[in-house]
Jmol script that loads the backbone (N, CA, C; Angstrom):
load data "model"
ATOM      1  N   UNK A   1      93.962 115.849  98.738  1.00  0.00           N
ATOM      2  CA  UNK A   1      92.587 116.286  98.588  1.00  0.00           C
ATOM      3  C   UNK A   1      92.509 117.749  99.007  1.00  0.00           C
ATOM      4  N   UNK A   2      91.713 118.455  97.873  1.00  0.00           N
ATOM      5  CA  UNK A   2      91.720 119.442  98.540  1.00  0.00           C
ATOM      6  C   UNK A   2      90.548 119.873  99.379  1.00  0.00           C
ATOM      7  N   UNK A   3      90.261 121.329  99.649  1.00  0.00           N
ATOM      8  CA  UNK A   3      89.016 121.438 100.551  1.00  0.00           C
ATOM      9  C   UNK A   3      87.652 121.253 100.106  1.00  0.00           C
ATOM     10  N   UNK A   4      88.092 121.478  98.954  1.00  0.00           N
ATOM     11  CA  UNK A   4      86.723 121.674  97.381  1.00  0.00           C
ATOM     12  C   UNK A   4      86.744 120.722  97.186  1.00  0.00           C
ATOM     13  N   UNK A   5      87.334 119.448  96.968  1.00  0.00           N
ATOM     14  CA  UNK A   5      87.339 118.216  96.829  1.00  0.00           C
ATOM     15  C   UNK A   5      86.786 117.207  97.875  1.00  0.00           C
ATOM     16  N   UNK A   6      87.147 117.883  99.013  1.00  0.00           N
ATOM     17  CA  UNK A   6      86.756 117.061 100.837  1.00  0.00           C
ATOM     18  C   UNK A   6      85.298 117.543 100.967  1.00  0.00           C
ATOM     19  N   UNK A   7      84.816 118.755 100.705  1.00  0.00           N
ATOM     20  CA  UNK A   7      83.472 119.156 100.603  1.00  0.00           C
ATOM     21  C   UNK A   7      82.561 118.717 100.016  1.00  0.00           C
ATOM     22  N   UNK A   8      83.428 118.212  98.703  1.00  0.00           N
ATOM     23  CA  UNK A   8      82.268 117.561  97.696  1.00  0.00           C
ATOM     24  C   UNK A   8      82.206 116.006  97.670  1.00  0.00           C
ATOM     25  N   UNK A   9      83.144 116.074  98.072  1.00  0.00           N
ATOM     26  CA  UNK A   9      83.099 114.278  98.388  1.00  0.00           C
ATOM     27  C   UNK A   9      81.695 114.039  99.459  1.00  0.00           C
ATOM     28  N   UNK A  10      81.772 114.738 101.117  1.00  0.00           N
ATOM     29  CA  UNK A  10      81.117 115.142 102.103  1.00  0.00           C
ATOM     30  C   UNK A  10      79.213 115.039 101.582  1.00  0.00           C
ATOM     31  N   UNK A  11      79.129 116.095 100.799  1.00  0.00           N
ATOM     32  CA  UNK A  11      78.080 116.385 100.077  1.00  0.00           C
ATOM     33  C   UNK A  11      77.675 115.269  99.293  1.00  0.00           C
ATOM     34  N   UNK A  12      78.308 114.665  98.273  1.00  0.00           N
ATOM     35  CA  UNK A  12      77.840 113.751  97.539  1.00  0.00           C
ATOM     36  C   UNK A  12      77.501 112.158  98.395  1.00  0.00           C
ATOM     37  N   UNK A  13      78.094 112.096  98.734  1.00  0.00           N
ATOM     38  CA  UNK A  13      77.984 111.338 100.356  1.00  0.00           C
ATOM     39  C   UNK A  13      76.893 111.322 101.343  1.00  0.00           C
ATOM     40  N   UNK A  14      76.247 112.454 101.284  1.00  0.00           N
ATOM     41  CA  UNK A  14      75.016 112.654 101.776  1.00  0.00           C
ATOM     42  C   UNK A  14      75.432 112.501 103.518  1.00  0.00           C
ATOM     43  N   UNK A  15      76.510 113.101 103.767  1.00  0.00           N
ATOM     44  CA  UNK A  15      77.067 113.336 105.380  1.00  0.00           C
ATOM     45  C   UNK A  15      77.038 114.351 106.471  1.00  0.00           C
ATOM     46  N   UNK A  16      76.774 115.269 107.231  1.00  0.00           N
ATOM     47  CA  UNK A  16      76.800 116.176 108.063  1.00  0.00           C
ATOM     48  C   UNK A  16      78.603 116.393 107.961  1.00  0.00           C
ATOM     49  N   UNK A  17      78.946 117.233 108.687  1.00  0.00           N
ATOM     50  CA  UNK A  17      79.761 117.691 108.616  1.00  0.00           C
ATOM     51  C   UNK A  17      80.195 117.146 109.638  1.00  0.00           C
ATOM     52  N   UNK A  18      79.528 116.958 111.061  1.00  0.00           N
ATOM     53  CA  UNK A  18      79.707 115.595 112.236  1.00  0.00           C
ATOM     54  C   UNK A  18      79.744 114.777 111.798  1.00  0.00           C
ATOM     55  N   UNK A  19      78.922 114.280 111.503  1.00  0.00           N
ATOM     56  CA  UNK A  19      79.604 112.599 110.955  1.00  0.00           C
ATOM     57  C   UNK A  19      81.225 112.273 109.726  1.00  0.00           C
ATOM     58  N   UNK A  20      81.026 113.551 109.195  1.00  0.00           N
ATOM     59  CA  UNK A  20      82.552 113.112 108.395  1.00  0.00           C
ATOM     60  C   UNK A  20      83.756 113.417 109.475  1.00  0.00           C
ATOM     61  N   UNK A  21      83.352 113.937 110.678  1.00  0.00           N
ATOM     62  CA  UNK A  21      84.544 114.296 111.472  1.00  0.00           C
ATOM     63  C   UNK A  21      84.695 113.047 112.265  1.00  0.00           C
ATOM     64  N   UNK A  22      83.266 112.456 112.733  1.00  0.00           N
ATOM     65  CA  UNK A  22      83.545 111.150 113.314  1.00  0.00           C
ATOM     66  C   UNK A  22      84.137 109.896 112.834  1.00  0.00           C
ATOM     67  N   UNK A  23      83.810 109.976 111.152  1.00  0.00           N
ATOM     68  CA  UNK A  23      84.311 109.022 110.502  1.00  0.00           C
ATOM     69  C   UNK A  23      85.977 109.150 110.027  1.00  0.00           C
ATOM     70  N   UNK A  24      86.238 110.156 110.183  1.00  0.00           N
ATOM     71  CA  UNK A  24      87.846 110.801 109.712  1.00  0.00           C
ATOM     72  C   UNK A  24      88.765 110.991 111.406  1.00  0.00           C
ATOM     73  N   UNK A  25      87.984 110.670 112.602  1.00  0.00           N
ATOM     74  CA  UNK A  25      88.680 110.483 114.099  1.00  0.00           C
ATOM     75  C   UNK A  25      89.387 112.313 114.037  1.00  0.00           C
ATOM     76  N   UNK A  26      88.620 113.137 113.464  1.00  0.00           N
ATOM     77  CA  UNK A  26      88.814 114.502 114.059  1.00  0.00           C
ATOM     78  C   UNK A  26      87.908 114.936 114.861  1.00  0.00           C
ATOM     79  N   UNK A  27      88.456 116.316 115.640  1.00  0.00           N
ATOM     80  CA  UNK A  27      87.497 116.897 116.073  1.00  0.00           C
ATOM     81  C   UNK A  27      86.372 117.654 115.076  1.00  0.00           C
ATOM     82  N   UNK A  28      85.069 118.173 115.025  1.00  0.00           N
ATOM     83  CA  UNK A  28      84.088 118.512 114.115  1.00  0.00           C
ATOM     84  C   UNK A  28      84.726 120.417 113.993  1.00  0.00           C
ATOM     85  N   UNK A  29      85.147 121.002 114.814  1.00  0.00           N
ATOM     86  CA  UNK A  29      86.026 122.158 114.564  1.00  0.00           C
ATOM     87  C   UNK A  29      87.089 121.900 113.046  1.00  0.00           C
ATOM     88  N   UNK A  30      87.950 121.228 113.351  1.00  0.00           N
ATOM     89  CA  UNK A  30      89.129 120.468 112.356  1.00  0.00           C
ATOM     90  C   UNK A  30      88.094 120.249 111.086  1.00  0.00           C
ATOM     91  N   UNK A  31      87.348 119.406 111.087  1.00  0.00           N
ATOM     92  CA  UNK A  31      86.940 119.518 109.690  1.00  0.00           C
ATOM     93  C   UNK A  31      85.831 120.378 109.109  1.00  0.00           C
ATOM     94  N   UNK A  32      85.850 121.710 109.984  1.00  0.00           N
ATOM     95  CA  UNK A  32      85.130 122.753 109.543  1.00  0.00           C
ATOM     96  C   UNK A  32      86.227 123.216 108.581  1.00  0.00           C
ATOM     97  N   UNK A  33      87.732 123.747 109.728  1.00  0.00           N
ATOM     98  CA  UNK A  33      88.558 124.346 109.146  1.00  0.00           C
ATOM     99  C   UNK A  33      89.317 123.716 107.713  1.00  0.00           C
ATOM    100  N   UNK A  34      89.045 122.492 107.848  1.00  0.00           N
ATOM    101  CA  UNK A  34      90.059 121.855 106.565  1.00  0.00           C
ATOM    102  C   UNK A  34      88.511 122.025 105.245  1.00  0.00           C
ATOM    103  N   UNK A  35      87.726 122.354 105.277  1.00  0.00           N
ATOM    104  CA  UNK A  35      85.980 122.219 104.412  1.00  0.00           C
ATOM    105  C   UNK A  35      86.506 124.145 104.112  1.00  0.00           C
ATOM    106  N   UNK A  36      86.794 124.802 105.240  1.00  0.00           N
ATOM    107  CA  UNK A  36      87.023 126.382 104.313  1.00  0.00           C
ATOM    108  C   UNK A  36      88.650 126.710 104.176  1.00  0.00           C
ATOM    109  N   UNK A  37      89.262 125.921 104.156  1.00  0.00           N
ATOM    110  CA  UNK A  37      90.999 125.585 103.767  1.00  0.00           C
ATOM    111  C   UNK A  37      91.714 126.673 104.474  1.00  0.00           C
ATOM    112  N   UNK A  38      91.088 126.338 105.798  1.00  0.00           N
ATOM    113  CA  UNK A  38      92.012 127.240 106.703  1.00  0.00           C
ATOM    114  C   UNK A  38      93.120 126.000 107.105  1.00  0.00           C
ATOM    115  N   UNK A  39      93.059 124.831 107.058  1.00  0.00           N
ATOM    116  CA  UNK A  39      93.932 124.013 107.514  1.00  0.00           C
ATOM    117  C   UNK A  39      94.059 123.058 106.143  1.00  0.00           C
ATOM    118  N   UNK A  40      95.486 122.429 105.940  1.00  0.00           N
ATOM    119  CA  UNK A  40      95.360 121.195 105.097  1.00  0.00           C
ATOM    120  C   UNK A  40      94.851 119.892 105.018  1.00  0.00           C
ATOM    121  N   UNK A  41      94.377 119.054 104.193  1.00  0.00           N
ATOM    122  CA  UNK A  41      93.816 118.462 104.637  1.00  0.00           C
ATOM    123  C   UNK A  41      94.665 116.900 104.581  1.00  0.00           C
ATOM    124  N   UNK A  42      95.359 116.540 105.779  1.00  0.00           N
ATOM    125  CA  UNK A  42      96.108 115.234 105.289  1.00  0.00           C
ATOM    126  C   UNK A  42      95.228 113.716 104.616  1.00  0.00           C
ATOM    127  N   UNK A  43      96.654 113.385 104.244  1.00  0.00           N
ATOM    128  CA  UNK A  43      95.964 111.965 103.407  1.00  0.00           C
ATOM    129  C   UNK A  43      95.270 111.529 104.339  1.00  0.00           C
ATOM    130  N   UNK A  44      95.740 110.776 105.376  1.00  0.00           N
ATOM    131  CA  UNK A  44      95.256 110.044 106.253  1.00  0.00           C
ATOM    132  C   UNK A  44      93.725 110.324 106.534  1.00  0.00           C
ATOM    133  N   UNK A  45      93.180 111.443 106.310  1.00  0.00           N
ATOM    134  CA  UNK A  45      92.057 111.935 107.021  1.00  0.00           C
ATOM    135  C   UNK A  45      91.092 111.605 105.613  1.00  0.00           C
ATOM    136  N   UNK A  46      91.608 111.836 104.119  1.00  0.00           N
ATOM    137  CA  UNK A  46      91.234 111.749 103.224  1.00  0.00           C
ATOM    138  C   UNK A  46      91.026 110.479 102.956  1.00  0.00           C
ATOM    139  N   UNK A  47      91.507 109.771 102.931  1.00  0.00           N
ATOM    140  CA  UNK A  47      91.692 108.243 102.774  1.00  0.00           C
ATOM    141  C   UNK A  47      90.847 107.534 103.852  1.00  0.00           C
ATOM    142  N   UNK A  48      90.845 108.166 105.063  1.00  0.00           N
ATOM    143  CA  UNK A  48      89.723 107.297 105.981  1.00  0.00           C
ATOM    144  C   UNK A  48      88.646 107.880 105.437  1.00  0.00           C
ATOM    145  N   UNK A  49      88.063 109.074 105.103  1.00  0.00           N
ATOM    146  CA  UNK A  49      86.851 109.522 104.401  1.00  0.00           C
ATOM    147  C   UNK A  49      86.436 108.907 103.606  1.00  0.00           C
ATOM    148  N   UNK A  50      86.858 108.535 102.605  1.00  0.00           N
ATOM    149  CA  UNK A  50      87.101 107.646 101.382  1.00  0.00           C
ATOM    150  C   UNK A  50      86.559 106.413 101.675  1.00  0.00           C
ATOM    151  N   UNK A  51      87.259 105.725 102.411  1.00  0.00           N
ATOM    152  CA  UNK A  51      87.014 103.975 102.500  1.00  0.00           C
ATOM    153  C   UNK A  51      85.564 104.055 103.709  1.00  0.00           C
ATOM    154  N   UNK A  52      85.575 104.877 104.431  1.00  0.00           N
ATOM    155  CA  UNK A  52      84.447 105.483 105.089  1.00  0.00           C
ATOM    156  C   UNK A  52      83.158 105.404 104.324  1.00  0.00           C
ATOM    157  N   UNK A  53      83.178 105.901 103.100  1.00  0.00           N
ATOM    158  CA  UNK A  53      81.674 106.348 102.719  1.00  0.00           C
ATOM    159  C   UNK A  53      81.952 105.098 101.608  1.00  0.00           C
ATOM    160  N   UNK A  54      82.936 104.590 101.469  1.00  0.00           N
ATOM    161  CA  UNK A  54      82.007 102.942 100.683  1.00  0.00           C
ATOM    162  C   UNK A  54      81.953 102.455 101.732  1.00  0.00           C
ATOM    163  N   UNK A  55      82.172 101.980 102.617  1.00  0.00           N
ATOM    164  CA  UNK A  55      81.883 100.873 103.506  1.00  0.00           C
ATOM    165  C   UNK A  55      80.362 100.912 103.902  1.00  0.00           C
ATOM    166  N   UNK A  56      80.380 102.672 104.259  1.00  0.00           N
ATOM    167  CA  UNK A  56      78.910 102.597 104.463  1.00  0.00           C
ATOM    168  C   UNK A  56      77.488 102.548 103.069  1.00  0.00           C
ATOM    169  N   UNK A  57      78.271 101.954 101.880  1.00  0.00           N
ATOM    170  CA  UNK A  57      77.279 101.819 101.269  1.00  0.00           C
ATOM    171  C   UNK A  57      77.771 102.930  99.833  1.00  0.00           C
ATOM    172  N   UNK A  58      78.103 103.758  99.749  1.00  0.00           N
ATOM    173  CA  UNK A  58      77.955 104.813  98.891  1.00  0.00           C
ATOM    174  C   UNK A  58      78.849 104.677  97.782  1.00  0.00           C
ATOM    175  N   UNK A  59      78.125 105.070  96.736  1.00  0.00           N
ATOM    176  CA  UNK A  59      78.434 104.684  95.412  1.00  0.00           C
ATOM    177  C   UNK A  59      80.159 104.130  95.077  1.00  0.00           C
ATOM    178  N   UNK A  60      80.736 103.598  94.094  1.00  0.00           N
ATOM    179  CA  UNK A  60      82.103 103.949  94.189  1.00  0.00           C
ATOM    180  C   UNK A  60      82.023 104.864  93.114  1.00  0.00           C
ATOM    181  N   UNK A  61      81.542 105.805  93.043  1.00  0.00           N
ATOM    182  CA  UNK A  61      82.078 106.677  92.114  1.00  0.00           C
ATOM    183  C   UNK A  61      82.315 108.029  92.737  1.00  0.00           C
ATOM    184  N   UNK A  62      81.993 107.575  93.911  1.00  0.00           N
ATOM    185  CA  UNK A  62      82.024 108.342  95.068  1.00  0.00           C
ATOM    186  C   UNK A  62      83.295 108.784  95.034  1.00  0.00           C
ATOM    187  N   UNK A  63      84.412 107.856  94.750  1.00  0.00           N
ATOM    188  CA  UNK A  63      85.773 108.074  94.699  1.00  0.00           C
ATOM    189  C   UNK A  63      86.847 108.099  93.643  1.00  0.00           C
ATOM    190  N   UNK A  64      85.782 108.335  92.407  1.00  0.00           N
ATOM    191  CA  UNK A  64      86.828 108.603  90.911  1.00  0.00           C
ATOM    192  C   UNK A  64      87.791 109.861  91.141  1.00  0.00           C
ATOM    193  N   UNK A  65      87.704 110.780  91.887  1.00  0.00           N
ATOM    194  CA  UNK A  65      88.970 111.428  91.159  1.00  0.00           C
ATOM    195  C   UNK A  65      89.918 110.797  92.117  1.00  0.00           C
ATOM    196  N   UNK A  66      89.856 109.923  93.351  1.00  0.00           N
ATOM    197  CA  UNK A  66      91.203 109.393  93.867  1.00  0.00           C
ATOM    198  C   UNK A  66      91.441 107.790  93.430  1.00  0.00           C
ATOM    199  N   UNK A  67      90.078 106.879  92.709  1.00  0.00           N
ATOM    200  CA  UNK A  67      90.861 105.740  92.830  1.00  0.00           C
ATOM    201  C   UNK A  67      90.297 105.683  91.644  1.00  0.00           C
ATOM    202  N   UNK A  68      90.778 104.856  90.725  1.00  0.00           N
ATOM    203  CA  UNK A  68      89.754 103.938  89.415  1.00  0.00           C
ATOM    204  C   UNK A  68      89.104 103.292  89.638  1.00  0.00           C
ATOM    205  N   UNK A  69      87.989 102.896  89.544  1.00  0.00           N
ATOM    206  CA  UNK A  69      86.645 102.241  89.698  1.00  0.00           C
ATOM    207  C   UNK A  69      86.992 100.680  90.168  1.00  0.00           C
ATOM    208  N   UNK A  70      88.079 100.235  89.577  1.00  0.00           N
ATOM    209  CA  UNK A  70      88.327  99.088  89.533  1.00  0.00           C
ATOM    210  C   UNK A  70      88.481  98.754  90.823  1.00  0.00           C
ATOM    211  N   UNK A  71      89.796  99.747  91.401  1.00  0.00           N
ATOM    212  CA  UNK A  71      90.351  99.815  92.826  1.00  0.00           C
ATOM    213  C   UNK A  71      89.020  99.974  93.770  1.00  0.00           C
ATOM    214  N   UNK A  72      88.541 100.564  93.529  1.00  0.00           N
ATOM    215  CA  UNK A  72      87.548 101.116  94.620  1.00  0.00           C
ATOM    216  C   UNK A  72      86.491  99.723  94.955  1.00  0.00           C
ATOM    217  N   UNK A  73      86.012  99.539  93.664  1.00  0.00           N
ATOM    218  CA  UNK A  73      84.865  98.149  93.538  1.00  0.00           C
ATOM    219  C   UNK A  73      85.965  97.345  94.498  1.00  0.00           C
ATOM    220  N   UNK A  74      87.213  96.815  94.562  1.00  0.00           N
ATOM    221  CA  UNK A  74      87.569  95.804  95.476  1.00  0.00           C
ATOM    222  C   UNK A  74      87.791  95.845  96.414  1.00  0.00           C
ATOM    223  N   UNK A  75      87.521  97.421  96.830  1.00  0.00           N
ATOM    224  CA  UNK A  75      87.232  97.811  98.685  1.00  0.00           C
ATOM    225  C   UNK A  75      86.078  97.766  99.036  1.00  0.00           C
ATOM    226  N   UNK A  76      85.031  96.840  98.461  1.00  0.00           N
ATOM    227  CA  UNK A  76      83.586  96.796  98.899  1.00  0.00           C
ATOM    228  C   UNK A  76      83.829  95.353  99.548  1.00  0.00           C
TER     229      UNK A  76
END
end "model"
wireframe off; spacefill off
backbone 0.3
color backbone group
């Protein structure tokens, strides 16, 4: 994922920039820097973001450019 990708995910998500750090177990610094791609952004952090904002409800299309709809609908 990239930063443009972690941002817009964030945004479409309807998240603070705190809460995606709480939900991704970073510090809210860390996912400033990985949002203006001063840092990379690992899977791990991407992938908890991800299963993060369906759990809490949010669309699965939330997550088309990483999963197919199919995949995603059976993480609800």
């Amino acid at each position: 994922m990239t930063a443009g990708q972690l941002c817009d995910l964030r945004q479409r998500a309807g998240i603070t920039q705190t809460q995606a750090a709480e939900l991704a177990g970073v510090a809210l610094r860390t996912m400033q820097q990985y949002e203006a791609g001063d840092r990379l952004v690992p899977r791990s952090v991407s992938g908890l973001l991800c299963l993060s904002c369906i759990t809490l409800g949010g669309p699965v299309e939330l997550l088309a450019p990483w999963l197919p709809p199919p995949v995603a609908q059976r993480l609800i």
